[in-house]
N, CA and C atoms as an extended XYZ file, in Angstrom:
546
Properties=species:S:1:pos:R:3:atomname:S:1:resname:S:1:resid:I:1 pbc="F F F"
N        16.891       29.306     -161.524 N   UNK     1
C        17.402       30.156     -162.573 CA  UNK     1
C        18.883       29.865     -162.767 C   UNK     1
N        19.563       29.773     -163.599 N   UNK     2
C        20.352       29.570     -164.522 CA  UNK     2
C        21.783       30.759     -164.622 C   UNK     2
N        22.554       30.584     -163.816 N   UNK     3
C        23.309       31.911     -163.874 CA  UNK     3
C        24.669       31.368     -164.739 C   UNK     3
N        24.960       32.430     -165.622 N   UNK     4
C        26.019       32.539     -165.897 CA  UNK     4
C        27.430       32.598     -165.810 C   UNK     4
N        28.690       31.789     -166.366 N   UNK     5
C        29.445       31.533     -165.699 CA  UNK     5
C        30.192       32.805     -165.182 C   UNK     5
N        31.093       32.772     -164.497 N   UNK     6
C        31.822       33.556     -163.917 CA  UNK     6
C        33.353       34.316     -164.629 C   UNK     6
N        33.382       34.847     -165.042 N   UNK     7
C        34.826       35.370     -165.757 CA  UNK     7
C        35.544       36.422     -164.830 C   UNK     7
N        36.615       36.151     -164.917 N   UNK     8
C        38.002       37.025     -164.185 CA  UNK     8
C        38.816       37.159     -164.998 C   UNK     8
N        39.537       38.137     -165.322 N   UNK     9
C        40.027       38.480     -166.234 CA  UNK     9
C        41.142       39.130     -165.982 C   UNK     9
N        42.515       38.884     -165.823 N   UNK    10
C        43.542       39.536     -165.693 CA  UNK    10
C        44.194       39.957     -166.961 C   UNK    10
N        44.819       41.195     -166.961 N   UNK    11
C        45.358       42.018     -168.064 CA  UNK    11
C        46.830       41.304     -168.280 C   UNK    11
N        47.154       40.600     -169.374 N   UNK    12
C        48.481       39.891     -169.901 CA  UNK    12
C        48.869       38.527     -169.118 C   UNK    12
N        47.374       37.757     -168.878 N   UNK    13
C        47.132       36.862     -168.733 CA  UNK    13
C        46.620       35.921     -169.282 C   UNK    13
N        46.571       34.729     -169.553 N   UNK    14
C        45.391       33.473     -170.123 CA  UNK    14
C        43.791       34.283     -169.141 C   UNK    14
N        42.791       34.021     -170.021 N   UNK    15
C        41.363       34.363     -168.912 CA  UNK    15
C        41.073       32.862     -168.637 C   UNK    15
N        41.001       32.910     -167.165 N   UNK    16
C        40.562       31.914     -166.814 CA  UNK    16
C        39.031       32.003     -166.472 C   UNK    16
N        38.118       30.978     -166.678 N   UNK    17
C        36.635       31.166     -166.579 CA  UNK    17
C        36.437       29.577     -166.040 C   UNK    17
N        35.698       30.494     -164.184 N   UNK    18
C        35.000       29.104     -163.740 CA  UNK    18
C        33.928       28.666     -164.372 C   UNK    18
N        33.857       27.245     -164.494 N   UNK    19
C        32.587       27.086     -165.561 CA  UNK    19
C        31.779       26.171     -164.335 C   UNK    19
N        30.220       26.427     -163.917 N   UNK    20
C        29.671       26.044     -162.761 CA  UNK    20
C        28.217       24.918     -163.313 C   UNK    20
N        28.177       24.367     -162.612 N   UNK    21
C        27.940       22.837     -162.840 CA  UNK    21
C        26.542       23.516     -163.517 C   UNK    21
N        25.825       24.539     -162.963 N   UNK    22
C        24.743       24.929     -163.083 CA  UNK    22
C        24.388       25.082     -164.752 C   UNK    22
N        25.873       25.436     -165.432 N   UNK    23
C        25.734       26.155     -167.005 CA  UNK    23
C        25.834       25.364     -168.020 C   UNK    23
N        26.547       24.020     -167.346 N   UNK    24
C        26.819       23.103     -168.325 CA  UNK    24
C        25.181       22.128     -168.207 C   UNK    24
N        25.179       21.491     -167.394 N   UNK    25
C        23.601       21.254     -166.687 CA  UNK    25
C        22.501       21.864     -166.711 C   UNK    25
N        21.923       22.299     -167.758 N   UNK    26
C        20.905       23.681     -167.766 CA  UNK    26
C        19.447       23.182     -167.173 C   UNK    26
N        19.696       24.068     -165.983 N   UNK    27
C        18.328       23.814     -165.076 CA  UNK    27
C        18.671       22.637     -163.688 C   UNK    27
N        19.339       22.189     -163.665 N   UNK    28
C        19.707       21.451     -162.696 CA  UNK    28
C        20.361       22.530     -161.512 C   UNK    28
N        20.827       22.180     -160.089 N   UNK    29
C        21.273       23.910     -159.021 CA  UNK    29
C        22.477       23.482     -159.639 C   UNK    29
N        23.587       24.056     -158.845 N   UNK    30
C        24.968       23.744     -158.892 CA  UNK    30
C        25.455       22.947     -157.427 C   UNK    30
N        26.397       22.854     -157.713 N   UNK    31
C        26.775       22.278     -156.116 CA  UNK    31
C        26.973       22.716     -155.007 C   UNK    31
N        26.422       22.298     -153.940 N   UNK    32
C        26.295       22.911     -152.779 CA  UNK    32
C        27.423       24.308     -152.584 C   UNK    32
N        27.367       25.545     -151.828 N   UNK    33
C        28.212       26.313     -152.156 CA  UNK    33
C        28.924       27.101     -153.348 C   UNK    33
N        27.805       26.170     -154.450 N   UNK    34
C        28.550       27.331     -155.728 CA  UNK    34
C        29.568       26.999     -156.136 C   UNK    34
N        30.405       25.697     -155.953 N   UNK    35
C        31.445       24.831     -156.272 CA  UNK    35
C        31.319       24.682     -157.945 C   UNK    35
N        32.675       25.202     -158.769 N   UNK    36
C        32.204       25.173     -159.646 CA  UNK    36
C        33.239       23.848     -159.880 C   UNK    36
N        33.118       22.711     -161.186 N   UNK    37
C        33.645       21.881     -161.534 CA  UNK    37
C        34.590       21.878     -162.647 C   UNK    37
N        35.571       23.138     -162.667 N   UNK    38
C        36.906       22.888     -163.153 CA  UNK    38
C        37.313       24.284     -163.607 C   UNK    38
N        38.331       24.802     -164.256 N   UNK    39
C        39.041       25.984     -164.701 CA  UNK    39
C        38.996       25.747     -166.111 C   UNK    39
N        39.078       26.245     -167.182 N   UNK    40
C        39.323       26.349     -168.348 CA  UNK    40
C        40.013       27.560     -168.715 C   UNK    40
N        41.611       27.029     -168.872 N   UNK    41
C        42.579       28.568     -169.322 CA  UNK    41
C        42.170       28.754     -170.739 C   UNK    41
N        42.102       29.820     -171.245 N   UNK    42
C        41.549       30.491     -172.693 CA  UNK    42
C        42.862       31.501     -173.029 C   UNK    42
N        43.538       30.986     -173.892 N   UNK    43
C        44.487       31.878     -174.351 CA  UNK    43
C        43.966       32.570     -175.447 C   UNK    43
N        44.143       33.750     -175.852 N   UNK    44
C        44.074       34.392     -177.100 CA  UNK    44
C        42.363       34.203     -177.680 C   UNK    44
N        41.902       34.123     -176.542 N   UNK    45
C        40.330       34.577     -176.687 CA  UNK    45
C        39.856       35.566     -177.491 C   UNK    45
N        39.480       35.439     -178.524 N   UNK    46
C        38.831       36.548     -179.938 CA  UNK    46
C        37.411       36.125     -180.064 C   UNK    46
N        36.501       35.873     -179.720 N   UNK    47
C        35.242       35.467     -180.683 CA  UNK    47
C        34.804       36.612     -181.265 C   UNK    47
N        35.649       37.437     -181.931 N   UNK    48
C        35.257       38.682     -182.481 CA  UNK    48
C        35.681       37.881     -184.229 C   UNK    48
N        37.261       37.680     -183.765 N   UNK    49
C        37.603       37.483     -185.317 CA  UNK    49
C        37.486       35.874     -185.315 C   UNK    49
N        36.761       34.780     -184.263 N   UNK    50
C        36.230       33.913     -184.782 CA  UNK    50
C        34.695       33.832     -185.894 C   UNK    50
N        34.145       34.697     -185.370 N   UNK    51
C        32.872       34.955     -185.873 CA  UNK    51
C        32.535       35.126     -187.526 C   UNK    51
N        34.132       36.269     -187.532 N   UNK    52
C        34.104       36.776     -188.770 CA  UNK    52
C        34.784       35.728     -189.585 C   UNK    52
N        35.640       35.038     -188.997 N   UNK    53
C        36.401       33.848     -189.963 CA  UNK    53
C        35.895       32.935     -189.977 C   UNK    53
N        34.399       32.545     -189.111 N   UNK    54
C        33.860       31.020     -189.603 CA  UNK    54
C        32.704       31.686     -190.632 C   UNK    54
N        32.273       33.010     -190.152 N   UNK    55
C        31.226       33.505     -191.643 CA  UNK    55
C        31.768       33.880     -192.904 C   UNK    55
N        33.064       33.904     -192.615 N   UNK    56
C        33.527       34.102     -194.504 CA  UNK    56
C        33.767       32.776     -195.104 C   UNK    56
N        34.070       31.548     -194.110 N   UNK    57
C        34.317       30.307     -194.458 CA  UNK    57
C        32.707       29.486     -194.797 C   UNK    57
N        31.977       30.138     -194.077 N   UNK    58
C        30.419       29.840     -194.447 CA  UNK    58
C        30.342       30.409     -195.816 C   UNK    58
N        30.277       31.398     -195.923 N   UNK    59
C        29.676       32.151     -197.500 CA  UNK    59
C        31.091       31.158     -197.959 C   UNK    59
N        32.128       30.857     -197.941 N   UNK    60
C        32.997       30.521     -198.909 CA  UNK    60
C        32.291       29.084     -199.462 C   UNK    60
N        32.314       28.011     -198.776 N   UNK    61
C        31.381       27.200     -198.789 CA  UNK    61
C        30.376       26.898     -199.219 C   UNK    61
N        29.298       27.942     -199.274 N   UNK    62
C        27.931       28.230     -199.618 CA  UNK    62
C        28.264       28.225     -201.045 C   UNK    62
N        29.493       29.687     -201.224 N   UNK    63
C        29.417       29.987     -202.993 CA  UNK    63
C        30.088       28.061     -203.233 C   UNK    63
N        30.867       28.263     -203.178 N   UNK    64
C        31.585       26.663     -204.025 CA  UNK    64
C        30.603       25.785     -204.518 C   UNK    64
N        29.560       25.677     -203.177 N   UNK    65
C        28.043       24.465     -203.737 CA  UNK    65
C        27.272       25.284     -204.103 C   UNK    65
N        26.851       26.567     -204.496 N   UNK    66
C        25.919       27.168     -205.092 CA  UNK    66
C        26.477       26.962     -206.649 C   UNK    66
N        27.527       27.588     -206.956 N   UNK    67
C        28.122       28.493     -208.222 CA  UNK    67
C        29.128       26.790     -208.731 C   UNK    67
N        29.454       26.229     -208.106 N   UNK    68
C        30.254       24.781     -208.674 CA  UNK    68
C        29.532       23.477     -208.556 C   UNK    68
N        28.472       23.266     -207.657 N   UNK    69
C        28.057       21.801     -206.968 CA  UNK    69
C        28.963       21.270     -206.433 C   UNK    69
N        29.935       21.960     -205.973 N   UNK    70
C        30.943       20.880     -205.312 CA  UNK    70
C        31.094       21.283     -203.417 C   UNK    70
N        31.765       20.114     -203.026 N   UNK    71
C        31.765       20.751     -201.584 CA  UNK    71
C        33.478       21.207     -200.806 C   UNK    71
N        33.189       21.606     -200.051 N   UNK    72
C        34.652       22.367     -199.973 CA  UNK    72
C        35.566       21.562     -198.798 C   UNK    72
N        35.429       20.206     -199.155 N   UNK    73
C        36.206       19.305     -198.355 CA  UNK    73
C        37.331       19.390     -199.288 C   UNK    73
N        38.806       19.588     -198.076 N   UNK    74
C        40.194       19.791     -198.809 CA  UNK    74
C        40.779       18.850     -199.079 C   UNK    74
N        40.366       17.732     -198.253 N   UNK    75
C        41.296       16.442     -198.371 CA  UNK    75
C        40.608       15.871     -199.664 C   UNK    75
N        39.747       15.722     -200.202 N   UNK    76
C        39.184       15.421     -201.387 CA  UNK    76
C        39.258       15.822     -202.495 C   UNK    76
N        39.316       17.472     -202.425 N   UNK    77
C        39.477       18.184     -203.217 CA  UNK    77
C        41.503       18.273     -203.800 C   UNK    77
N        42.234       17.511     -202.986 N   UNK    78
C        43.598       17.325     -203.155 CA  UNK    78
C        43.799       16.038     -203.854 C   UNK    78
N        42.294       15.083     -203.090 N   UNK    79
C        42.897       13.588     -203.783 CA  UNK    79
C        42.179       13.384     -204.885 C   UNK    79
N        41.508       14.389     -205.621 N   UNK    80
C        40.866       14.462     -207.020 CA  UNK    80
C        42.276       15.004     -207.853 C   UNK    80
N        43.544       15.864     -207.302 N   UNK    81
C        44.172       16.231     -208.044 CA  UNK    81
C        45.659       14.995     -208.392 C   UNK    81
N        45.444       13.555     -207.568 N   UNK    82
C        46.327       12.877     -207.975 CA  UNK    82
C        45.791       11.512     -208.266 C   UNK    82
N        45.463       11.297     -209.500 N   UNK    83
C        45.890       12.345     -210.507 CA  UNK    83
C        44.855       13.010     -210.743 C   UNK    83
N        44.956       13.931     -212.077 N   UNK    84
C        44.355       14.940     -212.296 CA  UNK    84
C        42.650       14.092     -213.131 C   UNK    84
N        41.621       14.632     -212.950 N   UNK    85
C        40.300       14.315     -213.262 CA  UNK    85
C        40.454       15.759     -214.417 C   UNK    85
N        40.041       15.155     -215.626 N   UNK    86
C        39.982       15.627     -216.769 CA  UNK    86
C        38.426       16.929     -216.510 C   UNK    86
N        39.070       18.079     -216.393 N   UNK    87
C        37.753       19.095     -216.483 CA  UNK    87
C        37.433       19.381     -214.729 C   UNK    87
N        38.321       18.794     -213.735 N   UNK    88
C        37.984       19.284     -212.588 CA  UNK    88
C        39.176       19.922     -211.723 C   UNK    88
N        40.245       19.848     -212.330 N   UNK    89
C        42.041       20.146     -212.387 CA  UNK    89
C        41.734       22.127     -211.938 C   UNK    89
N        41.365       23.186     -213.109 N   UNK    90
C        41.803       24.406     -212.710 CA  UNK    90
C        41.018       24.821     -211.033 C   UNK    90
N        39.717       24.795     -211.326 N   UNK    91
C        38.996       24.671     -209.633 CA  UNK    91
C        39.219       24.819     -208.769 C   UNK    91
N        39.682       23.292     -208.452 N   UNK    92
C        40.660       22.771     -207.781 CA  UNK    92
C        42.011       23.300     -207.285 C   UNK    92
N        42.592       23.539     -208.287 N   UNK    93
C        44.171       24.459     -207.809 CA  UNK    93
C        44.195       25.830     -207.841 C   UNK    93
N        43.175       26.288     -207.884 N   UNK    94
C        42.285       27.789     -207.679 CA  UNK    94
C        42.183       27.719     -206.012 C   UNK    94
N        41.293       27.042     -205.960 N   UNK    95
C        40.374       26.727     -204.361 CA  UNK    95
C        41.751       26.795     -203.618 C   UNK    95
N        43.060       25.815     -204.009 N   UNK    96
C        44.381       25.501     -203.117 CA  UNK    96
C        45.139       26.827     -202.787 C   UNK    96
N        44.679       27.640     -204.256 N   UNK    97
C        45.750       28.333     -204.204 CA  UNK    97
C        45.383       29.702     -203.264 C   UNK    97
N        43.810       29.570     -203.006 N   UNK    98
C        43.156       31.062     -202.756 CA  UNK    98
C        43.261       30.552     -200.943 C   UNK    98
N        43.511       29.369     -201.050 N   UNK    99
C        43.758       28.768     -199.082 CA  UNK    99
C        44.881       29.768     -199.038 C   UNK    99
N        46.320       29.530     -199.909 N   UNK   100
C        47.760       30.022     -199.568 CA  UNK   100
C        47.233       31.484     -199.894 C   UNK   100
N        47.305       31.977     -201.084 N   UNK   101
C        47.045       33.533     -201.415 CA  UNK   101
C        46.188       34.483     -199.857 C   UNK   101
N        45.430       33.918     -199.338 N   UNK   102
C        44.038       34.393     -198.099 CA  UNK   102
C        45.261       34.494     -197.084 C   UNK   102
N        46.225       33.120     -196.813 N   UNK   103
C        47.060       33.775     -195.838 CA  UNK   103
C        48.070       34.739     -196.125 C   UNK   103
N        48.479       34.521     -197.091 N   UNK   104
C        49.521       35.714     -197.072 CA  UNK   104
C        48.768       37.514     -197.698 C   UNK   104
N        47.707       37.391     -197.568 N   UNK   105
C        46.899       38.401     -197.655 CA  UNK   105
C        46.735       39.245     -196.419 C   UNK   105
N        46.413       38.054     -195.700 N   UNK   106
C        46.079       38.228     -194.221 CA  UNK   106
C        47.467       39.276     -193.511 C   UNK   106
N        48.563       37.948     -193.474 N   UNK   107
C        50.048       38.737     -193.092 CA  UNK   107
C        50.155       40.216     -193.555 C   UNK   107
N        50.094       40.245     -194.719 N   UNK   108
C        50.453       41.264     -195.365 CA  UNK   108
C        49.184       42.876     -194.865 C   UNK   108
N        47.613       42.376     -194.514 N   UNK   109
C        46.993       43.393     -194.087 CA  UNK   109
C        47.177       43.700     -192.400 C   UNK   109
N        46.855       42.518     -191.911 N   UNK   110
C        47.150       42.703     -190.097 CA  UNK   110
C        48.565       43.162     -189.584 C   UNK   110
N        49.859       42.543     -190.311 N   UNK   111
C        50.805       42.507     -190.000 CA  UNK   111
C        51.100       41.604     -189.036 C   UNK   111
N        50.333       40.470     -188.858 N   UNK   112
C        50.385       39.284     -187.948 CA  UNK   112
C        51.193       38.198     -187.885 C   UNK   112
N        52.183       38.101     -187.658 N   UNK   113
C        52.632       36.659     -188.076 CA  UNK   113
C        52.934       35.321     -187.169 C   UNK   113
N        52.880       34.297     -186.941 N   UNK   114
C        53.076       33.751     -185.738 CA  UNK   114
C        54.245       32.891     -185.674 C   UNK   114
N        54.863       32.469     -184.563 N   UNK   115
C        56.002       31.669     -184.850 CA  UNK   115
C        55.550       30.199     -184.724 C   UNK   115
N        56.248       29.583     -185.265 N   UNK   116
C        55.287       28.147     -185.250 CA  UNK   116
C        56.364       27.141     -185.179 C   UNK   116
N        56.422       26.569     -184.131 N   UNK   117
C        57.316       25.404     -183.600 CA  UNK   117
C        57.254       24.022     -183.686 C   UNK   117
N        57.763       23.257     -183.769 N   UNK   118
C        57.470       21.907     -183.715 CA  UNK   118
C        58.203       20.875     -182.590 C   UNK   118
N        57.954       20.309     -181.840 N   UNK   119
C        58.966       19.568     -180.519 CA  UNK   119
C        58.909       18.248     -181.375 C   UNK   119
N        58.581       18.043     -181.894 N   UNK   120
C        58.576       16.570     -182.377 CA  UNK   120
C        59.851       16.625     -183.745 C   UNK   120
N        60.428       15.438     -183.832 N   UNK   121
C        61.343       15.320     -185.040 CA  UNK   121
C        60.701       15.451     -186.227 C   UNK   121
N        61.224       15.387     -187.527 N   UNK   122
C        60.523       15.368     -188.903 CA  UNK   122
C        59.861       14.403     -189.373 C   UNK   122
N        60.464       13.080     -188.710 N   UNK   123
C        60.282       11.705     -189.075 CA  UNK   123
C        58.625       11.775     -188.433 C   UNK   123
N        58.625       11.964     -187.026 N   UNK   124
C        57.614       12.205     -186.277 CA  UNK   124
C        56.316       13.071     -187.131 C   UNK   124
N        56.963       14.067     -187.921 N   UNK   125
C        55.722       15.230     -188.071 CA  UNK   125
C        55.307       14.207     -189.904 C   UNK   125
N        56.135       13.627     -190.552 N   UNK   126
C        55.662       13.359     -191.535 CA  UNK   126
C        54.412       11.915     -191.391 C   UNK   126
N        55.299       11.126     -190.425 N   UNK   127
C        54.321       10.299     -189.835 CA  UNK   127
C        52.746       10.501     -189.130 C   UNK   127
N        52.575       11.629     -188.806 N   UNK   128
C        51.632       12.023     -188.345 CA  UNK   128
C        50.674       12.576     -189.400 C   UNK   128
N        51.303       13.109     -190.445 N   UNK   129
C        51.008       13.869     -191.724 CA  UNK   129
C        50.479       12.672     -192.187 C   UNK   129
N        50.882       11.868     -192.780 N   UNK   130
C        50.295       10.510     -193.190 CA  UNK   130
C        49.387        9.806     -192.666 C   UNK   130
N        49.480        9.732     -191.807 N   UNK   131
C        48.354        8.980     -190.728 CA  UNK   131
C        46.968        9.503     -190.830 C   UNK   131
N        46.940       11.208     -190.977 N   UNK   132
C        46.478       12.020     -191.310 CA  UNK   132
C        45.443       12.258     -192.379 C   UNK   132
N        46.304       11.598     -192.996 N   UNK   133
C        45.864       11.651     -194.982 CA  UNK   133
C        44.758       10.338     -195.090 C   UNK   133
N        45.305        9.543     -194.077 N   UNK   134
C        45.150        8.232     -193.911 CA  UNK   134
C        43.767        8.174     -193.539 C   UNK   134
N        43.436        8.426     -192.219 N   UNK   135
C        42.236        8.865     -191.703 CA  UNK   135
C        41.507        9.336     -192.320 C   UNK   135
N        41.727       10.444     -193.451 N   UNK   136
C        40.572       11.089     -194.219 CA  UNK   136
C        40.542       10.158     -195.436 C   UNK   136
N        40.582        9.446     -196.254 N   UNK   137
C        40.746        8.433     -196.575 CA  UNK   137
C        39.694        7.501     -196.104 C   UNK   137
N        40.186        6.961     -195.319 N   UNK   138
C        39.085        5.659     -194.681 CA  UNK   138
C        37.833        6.516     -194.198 C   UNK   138
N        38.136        7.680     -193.662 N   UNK   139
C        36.408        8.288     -193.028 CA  UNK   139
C        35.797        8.878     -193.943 C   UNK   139
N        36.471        8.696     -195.131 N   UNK   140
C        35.624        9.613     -196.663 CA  UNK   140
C        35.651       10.802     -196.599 C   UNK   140
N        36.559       11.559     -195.973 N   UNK   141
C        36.185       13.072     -196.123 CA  UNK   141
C        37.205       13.598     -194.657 C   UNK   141
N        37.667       15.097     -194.657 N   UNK   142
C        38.694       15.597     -193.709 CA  UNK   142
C        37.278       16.400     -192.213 C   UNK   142
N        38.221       17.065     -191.735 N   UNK   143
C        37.393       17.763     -190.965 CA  UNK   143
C        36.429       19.085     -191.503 C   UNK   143
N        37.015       19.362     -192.866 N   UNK   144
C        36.387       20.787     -193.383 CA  UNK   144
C        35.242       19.849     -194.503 C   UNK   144
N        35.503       18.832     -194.987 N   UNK   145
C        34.588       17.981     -195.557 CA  UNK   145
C        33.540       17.668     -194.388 C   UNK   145
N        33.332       16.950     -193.337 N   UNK   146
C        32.371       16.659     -192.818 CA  UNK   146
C        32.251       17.840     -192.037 C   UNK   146
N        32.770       18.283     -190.826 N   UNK   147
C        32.199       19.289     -189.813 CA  UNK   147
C        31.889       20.504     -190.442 C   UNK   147
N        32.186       20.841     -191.898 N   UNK   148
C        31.684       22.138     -192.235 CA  UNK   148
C        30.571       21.703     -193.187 C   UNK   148
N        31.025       21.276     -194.194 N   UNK   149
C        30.014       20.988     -195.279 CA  UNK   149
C        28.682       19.973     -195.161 C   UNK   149
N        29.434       18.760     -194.179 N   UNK   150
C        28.721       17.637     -193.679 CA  UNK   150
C        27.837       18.125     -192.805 C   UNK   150
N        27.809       18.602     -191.654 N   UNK   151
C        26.949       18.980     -190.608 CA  UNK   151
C        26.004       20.079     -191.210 C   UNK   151
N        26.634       20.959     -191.925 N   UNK   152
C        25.614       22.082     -192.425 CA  UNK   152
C        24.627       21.710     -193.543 C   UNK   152
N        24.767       20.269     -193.690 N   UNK   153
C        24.117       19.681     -194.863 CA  UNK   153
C        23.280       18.701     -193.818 C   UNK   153
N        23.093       18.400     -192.851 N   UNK   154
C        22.172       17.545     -191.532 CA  UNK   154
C        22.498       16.149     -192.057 C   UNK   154
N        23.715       15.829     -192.674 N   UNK   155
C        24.434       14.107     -193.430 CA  UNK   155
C        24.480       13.939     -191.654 C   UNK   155
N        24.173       12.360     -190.980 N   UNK   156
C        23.767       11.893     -190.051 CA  UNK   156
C        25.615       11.679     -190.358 C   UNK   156
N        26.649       10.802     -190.971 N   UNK   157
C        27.285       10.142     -191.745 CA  UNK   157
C        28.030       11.123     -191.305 C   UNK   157
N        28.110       12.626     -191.650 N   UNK   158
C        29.203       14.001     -191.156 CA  UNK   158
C        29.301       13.644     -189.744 C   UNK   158
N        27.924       13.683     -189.496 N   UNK   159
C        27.777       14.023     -188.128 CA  UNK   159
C        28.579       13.357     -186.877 C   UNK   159
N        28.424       12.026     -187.388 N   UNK   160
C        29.546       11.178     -186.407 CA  UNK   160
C        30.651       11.040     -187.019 C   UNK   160
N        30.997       11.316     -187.843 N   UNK   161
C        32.620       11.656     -188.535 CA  UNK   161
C        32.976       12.614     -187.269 C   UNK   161
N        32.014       13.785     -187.217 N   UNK   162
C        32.753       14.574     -186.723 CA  UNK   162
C        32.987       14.441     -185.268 C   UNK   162
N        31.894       13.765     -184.761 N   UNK   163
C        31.653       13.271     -183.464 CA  UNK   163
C        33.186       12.630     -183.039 C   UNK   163
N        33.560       11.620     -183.965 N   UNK   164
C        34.857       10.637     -183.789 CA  UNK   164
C        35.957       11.490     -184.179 C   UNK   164
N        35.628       12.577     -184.686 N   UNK   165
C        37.123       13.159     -185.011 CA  UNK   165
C        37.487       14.089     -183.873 C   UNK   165
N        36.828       14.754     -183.353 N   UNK   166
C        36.215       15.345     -182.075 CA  UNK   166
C        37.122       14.446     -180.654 C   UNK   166
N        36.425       13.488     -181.018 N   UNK   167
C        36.249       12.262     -179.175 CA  UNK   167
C        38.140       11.532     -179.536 C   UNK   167
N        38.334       11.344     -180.896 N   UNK   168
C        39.654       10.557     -180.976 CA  UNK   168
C        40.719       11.598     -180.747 C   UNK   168
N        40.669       13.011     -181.695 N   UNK   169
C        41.545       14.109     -181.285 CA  UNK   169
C        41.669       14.723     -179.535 C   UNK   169
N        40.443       14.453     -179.203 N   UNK   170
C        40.493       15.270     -177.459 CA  UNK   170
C        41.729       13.710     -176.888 C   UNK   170
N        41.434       12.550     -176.984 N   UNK   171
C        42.250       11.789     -176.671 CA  UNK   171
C        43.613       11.420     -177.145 C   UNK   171
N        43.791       12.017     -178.012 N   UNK   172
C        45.212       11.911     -178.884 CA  UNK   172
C        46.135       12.896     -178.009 C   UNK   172
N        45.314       13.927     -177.927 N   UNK   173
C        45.874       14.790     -176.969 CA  UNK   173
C        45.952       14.919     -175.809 C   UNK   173
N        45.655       14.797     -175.203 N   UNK   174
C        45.821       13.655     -173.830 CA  UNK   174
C        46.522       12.621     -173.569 C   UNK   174
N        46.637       11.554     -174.459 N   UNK   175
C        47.625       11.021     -174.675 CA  UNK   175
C        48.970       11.028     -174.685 C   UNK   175
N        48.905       12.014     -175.820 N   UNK   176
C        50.529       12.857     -176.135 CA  UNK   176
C        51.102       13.353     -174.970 C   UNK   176
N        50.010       14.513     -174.189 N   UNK   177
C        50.656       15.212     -173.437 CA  UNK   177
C        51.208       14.527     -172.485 C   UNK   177
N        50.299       13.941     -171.789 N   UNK   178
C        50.004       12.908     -169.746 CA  UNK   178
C        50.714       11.932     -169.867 C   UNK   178
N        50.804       10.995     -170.950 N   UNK   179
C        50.775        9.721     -171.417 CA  UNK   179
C        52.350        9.677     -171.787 C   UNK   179
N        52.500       10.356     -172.960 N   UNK   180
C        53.784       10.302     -173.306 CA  UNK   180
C        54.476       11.546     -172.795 C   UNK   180
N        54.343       12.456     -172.962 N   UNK   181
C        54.597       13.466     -172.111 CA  UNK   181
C        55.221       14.600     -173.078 C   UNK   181
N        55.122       14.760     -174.373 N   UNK   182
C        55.632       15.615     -175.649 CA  UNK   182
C        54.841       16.771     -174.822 C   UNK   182
């Protein structure tokens, strides 16, 4: 039988949760003694208001290809606007504008705001920005193009988009951190 991982939970802490060989391995024991195989710190753990923000991004999604035929990939939906495609222009800067309008909606109801830093220079963050643009570009589509629209559509084509965007980002970051040490 199959037990569940273990959570500890300190008050104004990261939750740390042993994760045991048994849960990732389903049906296999665990290791001798109950040895579990690593820590995973969880900061700012919500799957309350994840739930609710990937199901409004679902119905958002849903309406766009129900009510438009179109799909709600952003990087596409930006590089249709340069230049402008005759009859697909208001949509479009609707869809952009209801991304910005949703956050400052948000601010304005929660009273949430976060501070948001950057360690890297400008030169650094625009370069990365590009590279960025770049990638969605050559892979035909961003991460909200394939992992939302792509996968929920069973495109084999999303699927390892997302797979590689997934396996190259976990290593980028790793990289950055160990590697170079930002």
């Amino acid at each position: 039988m199959m037990r569940p991982a273990r959570c500890r939970v300190t008050p104004g802490r990261p939750h740390n949760y042993d994760i045991h060989l048994s849960t990732v391995l389903a049906g296999r024991p665990r290791l001798p003694g109950g040895k579990s195989i690593g820590r995973v710190a969880v900061e700012n753990f919500t799957p309350l208001s994840a739930v609710i923000g990937g199901g409004l991004i679902g119905i958002a999604v849903a309406l766009l290809f129900v009510l438009n035929g179109r799909l709600a990939g952003v990087s596409g939906i930006v590089a249709a606007l340069l230049p402008p495609a005759k009859g697909e222009t208001s949509w479009r800067i609707l869809f952009l504008a209801g991304l910005v309008i949703g956050t400052v909606m948000y601010i304005a109801v929660a009273g949430d705001t976060y501070e948001v830093t950057f360690s890297l220079s400008w030169p650094f963050i625009v370069i990365g920005g590009l590279l960025t643009g770049l990638g969605t570009r050559i892979g035909g589509g961003c991460t909200s193009g394939h992992g939302v629209c792509g996968i929920g559509r069973l495109s084999q084509r999303s699927i390892v988009a997302t797979m590689t965007f997934m396996v190259f980002g976990g290593l980028t970051v790793f990289a950055v951190r160990h590697l170079v040490g930002v």
